[in-house]
C-alpha positions in Angstrom: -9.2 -118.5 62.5 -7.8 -118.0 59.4 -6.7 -122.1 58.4 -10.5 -122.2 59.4 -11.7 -119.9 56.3 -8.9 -120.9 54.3 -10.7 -124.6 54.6 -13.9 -123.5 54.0 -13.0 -121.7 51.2 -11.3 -124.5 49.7 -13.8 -127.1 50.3 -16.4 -123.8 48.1 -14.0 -124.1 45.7 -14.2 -128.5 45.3 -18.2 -128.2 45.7 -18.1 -125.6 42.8 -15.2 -127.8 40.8 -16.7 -131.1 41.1 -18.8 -130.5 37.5 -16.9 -128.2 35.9 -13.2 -128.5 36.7 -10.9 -131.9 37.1 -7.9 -129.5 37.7 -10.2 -127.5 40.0 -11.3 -130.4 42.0 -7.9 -132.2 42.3 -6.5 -128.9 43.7 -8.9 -128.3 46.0 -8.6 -131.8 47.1 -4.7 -131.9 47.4 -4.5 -127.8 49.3 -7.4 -129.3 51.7 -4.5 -132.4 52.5 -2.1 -130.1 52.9 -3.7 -127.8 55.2 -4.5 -131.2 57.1 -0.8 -131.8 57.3 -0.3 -128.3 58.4 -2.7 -128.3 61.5 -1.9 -131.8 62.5 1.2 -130.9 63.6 0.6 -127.5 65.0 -2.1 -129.6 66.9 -5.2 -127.6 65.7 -6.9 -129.6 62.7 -9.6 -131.9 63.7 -8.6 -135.4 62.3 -10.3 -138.2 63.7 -12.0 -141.4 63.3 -14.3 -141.8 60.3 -17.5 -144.6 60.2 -15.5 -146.6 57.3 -11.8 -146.5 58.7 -12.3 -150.4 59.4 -13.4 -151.3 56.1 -11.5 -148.7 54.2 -8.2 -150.4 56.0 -9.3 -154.2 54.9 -10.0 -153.0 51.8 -6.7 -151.2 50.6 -4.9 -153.7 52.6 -6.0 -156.3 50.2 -5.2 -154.6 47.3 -1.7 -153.8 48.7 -1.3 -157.9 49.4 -2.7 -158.6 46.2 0.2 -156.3 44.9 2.6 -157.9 47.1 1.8 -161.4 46.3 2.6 -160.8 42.6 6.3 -160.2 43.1 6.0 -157.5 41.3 5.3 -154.5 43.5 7.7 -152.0 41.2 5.1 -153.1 38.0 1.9 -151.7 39.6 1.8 -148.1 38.5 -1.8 -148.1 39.3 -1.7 -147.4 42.6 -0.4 -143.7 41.2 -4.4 -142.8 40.8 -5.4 -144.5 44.8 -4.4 -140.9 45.9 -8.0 -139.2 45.2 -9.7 -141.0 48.8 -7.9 -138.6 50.5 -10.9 -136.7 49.5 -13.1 -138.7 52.1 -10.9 -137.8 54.8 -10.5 -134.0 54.3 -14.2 -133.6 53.3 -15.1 -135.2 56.3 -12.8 -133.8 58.7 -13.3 -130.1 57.4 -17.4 -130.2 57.3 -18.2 -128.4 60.2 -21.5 -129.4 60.7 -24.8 -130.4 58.8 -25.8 -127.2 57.7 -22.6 -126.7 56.1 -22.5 -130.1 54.7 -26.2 -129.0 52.8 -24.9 -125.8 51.6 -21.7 -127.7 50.2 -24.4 -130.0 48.1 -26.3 -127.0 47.2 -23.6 -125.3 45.5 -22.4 -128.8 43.6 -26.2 -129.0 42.5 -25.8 -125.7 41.0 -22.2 -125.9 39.3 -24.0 -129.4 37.7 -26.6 -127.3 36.6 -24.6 -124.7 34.8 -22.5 -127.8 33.6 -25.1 -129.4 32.1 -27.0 -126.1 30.3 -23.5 -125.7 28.8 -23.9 -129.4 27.4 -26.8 -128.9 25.9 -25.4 -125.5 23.5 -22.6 -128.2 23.1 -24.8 -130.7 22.3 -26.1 -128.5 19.8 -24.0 -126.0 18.5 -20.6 -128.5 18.8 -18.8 -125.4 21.0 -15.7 -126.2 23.3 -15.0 -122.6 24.7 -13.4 -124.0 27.4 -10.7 -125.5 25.5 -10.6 -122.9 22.4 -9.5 -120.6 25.0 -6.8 -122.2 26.1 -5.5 -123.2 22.9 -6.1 -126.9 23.7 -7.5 -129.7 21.3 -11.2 -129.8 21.2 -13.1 -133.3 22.3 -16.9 -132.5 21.2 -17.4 -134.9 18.3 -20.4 -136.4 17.4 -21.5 -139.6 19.5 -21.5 -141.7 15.8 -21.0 -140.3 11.8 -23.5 -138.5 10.4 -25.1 -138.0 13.8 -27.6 -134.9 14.6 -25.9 -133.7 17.5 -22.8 -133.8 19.1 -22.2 -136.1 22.6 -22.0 -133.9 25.6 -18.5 -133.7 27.5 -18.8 -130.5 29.2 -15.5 -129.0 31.0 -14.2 -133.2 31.0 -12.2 -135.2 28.8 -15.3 -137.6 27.2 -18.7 -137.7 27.2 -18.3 -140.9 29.9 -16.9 -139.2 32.9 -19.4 -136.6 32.0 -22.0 -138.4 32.6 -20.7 -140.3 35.4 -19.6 -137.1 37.5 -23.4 -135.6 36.6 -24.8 -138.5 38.6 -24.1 -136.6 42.1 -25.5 -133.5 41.5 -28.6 -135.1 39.6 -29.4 -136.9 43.1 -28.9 -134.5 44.7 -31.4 -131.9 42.6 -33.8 -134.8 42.5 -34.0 -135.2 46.1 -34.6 -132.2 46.6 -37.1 -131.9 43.9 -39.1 -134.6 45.6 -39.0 -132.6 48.6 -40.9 -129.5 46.5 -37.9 -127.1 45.9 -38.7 -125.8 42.2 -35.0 -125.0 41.3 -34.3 -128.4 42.5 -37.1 -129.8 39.6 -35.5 -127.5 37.2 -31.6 -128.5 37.9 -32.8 -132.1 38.1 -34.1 -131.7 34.9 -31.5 -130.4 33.2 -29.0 -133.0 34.5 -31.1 -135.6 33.6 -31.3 -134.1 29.6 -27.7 -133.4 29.3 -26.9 -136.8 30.7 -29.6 -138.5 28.0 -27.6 -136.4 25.0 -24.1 -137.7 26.2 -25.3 -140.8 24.9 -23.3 -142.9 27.8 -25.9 -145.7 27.7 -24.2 -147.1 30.7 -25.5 -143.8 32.6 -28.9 -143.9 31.7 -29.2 -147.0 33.3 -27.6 -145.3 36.1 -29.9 -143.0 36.3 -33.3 -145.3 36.1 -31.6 -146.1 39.4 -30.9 -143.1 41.0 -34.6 -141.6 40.5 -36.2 -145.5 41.3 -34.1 -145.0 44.5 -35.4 -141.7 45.7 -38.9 -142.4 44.5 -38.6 -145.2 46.7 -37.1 -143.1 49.6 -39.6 -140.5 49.1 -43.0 -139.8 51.2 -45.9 -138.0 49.4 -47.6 -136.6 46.3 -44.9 -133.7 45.8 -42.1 -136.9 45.1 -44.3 -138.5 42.7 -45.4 -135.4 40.5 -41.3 -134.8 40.3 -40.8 -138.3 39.6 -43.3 -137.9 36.8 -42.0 -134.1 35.8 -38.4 -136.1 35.1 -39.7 -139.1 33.3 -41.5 -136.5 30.9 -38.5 -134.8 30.6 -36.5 -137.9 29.7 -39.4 -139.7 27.5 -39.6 -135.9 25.3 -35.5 -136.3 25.1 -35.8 -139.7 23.7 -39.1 -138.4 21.0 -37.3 -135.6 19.2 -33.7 -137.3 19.0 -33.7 -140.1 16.5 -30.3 -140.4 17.3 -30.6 -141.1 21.2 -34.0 -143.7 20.2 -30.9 -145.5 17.8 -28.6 -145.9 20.5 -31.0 -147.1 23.0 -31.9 -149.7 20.4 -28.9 -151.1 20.8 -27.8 -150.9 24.4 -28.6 -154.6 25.1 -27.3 -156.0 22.6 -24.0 -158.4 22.5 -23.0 -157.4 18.8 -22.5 -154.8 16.5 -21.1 -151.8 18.6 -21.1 -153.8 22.1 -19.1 -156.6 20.4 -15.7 -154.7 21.5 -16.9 -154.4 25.4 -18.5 -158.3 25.7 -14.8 -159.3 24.5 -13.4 -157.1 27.1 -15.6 -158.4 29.8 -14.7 -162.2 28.3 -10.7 -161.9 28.1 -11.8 -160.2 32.5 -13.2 -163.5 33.3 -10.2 -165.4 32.0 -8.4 -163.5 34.2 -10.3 -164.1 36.9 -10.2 -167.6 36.5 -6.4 -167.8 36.2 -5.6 -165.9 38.9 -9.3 -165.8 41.6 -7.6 -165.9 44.7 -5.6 -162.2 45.1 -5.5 -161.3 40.9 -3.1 -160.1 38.5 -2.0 -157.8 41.4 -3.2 -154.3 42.2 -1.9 -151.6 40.1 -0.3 -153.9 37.4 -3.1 -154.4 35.4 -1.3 -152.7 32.3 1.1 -154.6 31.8 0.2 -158.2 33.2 -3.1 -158.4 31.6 -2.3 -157.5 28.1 -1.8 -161.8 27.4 -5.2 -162.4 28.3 -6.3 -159.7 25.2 -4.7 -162.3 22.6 -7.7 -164.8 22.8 -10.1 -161.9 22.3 -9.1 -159.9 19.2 -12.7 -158.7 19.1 -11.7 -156.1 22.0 -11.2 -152.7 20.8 -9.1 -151.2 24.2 -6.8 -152.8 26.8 -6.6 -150.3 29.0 -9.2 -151.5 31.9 -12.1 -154.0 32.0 -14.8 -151.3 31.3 -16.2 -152.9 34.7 -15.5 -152.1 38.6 -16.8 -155.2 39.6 -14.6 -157.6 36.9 -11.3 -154.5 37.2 -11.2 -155.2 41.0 -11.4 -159.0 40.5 -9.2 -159.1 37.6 -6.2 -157.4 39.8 -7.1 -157.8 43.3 -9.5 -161.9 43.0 -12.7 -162.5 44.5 -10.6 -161.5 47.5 -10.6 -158.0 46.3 -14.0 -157.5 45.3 -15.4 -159.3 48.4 -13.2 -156.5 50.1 -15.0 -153.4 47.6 -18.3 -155.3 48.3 -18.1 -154.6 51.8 -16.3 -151.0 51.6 -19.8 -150.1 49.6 -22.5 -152.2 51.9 -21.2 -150.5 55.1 -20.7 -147.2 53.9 -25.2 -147.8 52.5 -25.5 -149.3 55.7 -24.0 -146.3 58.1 -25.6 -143.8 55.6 -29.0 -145.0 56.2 -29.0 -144.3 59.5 -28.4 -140.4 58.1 -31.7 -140.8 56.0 -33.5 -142.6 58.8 -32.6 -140.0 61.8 -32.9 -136.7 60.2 -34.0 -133.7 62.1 -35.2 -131.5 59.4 -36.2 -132.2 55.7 -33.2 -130.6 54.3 -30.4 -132.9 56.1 -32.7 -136.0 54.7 -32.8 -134.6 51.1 -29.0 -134.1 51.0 -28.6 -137.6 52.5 -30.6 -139.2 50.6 -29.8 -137.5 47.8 -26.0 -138.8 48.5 -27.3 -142.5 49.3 -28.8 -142.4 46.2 -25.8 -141.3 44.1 -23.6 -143.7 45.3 -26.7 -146.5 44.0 -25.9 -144.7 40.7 -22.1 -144.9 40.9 -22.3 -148.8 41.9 -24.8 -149.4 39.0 -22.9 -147.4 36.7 -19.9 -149.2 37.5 -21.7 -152.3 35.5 -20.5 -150.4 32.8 -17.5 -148.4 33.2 -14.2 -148.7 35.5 -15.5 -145.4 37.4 -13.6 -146.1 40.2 -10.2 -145.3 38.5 -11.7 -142.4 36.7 -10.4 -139.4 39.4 -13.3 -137.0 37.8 -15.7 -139.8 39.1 -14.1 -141.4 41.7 -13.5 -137.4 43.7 -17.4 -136.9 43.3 -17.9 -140.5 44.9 -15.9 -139.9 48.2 -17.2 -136.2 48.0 -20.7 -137.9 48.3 -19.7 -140.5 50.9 -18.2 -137.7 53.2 -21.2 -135.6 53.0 -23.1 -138.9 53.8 -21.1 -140.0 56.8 -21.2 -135.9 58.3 -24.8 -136.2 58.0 -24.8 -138.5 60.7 -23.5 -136.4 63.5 -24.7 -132.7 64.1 
């Protein structure tokens, strides 16, 4: 059937896109909802019931009340970026089966590989190809003046969602790796580099818990010497870059070049504790929270709390987050059971390698609003579809 390749070509086109190509991705996403539309009314596209419907309902049902509640639904341009978990939907309806769902990691494990060797002559060398080509402004500056290198941002617009987006495929490539597949060690570890030289601090704590998570996962001798083969690969990083052993000296710290987020994080909590029930109101966080900046001057940008657990609460209240809180335990909960029932070793690496990339996004979410970041948020629901197909045959 020819919708039936045209979805399968699409859905090889968002696998390949998700680490090199926001326009790419986005596209593929939006032509797979389309095609969606298209065979739901000629009665021949599967839709159906996904494992998080429930608790993907509550949980943009409280953000719309929260919006609601404000009184001022016409203020909340957010909800503009919500579009992007229609990726769930149409990754999980067009899967056609495991094996397909493994092939559709493989190939994001080895776009993320080619993204990340292309980060590291960035790194280096300072070149933007991508964006000298098309005549575009370049965005590879070094991380700090008078730095060695230059902070990675591949084929994205900052070295943040970067990193962030490289989380997926590094899973993935690691749980393979700990399952023996050498180009799996060798992908893994080039993720893993590139993501240390984009200096996101906020990452490489991400990453600590993506490996821990798989290490813990894994069974046998093979998952340990690749556990070991990465942390060699990560410690050697950190010996010849003075400049990455200068930021990690830092990364704790609640002054000096964190003073700008903590005051972020404080003018957040003053939010939440003006408004805890049902926030500022989904969407409006633009314009409503800008009063709360006065008291904080020390905060260098307004735009979101640099936080997904403080941005839901600060628009949507503890009623919100509870809401995200239980979007991400159920979603860990029902993707377990893909780990834990497995037929073959290759439908447990790509499900573990998915469980574990969604540990990453939550933990890197400590740091940075990655939920509203589409680049990030498109590989999260990519990952959670593949999770939730794993389940079935």
């Amino acid at each position: 059937m020819a919708a039936r390749r045209l979805a399968d070509a699409l859905l090889l086109l968002l696998a390949a896109s998700v680490p090199l190509s926001t326009t790419g991705m986005e596209a593929a996403v939006l032509a797979l909802g389309g095609l969606t539309l298209l065979g739901a009314a000629g009665g021949w596209a599967r839709v159906r019931a996904t494992p998080l419907d429930g608790v993907l309902g509550l949980f943009y049902g409280t953000l719309a009340a929260s919006t609601l509640v404000s009184g001022h639904p016409l203020e909340a341009t957010g909800w503009a970026r919500l579009w992007v978990v229609l990726t769930y939907f149409v990754v999980f309806w067009w899967l056609r089966d495991r094996r397909q769902a493994i092939r559709f990691a493989h190939v994001l494990v080895g776009a993320g590989a080619l993204a990340a060797a292309y980060g590291l002559l960035q790194h280096e060398t300072g070149a933007d190809w991508y964006r000298a080509a098309l005549g575009r402004p370049l965005l590879v500056h070094p991380r700090e003046t008078g730095g060695a290198g230059y902070a990675i941002v591949g084929f994205f617009r900052n070295y943040l969602t970067f990193a962030h987006t490289m989380l997926f495929p590094l899973a993935w490539a690691t749980a393979s790796a700990m399952g023996g597949a050498l180009a799996g060690l060798g992908a893994a570890a080039l993720l893993l580099v590139a993501i240390a030289f984009s200096t996101a601090r906020g990452v490489w704590l991400a990453t600590v818990a993506v490996v821990a998570t798989l290490v813990l996962m894994a069974r046998g001798r093979t998952a340990g010497l690749a556990a070991g083969a990465l942390a060699a690969a990560a410690l050697l990083a950190f010996a010849v870059s003075r400049d990455l052993r200068r930021e990690a000296a830092h990364m704790f710290g609640l002054g000096g070049p964190n003073a700008g987020r903590v005051a972020i994080y404080a003018a957040n909590l003053d939010i939440i504790h003006a408004h805890p029930v049902l926030g500022l109101g989904f969407g409006r966080y633009q314009r409503a929270a800008q009063p709360f900046y006065a008291a904080h001057p020390e905060a260098d940008r307004h735009s979101h709390a640099h936080n997904d657990y403080l941005q839901i609460a600060a628009e949507a209240g503890l009623t919100g987050l509870a809401a995200f809180g239980l979007l991400f335990a159920t979603a860990l909960r029902c993707g377990w059971a893909a780990i834990a029932e497995a037929p073959d070793a290759a439908t447990r690496a790509t499900a573990a390698g998915a469980w574990a990339g969604l540990v990453g996004f939550l933990v890197g979410g400590v740091t940075q609003y990655n939920f509203g970041d589409n680049e990030v948020a498109i590989a999260m629901w990519v990952a959670l579809a593949v999770l939730m197909r794993l389940r079935e045959p």
